[in-house]
C-alpha positions in Angstrom: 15.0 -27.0 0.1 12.6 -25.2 2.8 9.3 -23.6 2.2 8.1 -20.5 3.3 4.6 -20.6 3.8 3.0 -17.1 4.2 -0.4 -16.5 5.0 -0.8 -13.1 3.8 1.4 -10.9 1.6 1.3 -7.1 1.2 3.1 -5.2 -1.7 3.5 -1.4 -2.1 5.9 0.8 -2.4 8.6 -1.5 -3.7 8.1 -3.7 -0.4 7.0 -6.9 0.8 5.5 -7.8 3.9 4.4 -11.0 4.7 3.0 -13.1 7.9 4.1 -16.1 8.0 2.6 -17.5 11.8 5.1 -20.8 11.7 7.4 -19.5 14.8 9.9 -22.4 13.4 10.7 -20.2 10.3 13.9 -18.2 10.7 12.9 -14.6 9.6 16.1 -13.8 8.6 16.4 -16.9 5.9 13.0 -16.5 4.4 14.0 -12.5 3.7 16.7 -13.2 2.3 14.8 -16.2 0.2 12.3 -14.0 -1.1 14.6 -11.1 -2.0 16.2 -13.6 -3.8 13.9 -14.0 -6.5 12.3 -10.8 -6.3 16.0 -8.9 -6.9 16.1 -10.8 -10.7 13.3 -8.8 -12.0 12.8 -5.8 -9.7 14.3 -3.2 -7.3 12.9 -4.3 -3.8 13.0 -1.6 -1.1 12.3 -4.0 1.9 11.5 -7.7 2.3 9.6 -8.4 5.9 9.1 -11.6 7.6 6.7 -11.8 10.9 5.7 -14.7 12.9 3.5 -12.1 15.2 -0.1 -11.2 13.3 -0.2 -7.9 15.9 3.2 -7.1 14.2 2.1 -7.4 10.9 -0.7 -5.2 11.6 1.4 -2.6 12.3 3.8 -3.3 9.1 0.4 -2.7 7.3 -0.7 0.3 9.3 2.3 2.0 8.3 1.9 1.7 4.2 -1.0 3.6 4.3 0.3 6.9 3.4 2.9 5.4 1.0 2.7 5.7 -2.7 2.5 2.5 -5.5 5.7 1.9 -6.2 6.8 1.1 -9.8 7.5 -2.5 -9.5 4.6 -3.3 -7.0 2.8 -5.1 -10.0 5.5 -6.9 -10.9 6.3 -8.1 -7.1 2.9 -9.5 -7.0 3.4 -11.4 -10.2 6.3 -12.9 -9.1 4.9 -13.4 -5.3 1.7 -15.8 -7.2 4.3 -17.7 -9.5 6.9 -18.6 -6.9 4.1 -19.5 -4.7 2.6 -22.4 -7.1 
């Protein structure tokens, strides 16, 4: 099985963004991945994958005005324990 190591993570709004600076991981697989084990315990608006730290900047710029989604907390939870 593959890992997906991610350097940083952001949650909100029922959506994950995450860098991941590895340009050998195949963004599509590891969003899929991720929303895999994310989908059994919440309701995930958007799973993103960048290799690109100017990109992810941006994904992060544009949370700012968005609310806390319900399942944020729960994201995270499940973000630390699959990350052991």
């Amino acid at each position: 099985e593959r890992t997906y190591p991610a350097k940083v993570a952001i949650v909100k709004d029922n959506s994950v963004y995450l860098y991941m600076p590895d340009e050998k991981i195949k963004k599509n697989d590891a969003e899929k991945y991720v929303r895999s084990f994310l989908e059994k315990e919440c309701k995930v608006s958007a799973v993103k994958v960048t290799a690109k730290l100017e990109d992810f900047i941006k994904m992060a710029s544009s949370l700012e005005n968005n609310e806390t989604g319900r399942y944020d907390k729960r994201i995270r939870e499940l973000l630390l324990v699959y990350s052991l």
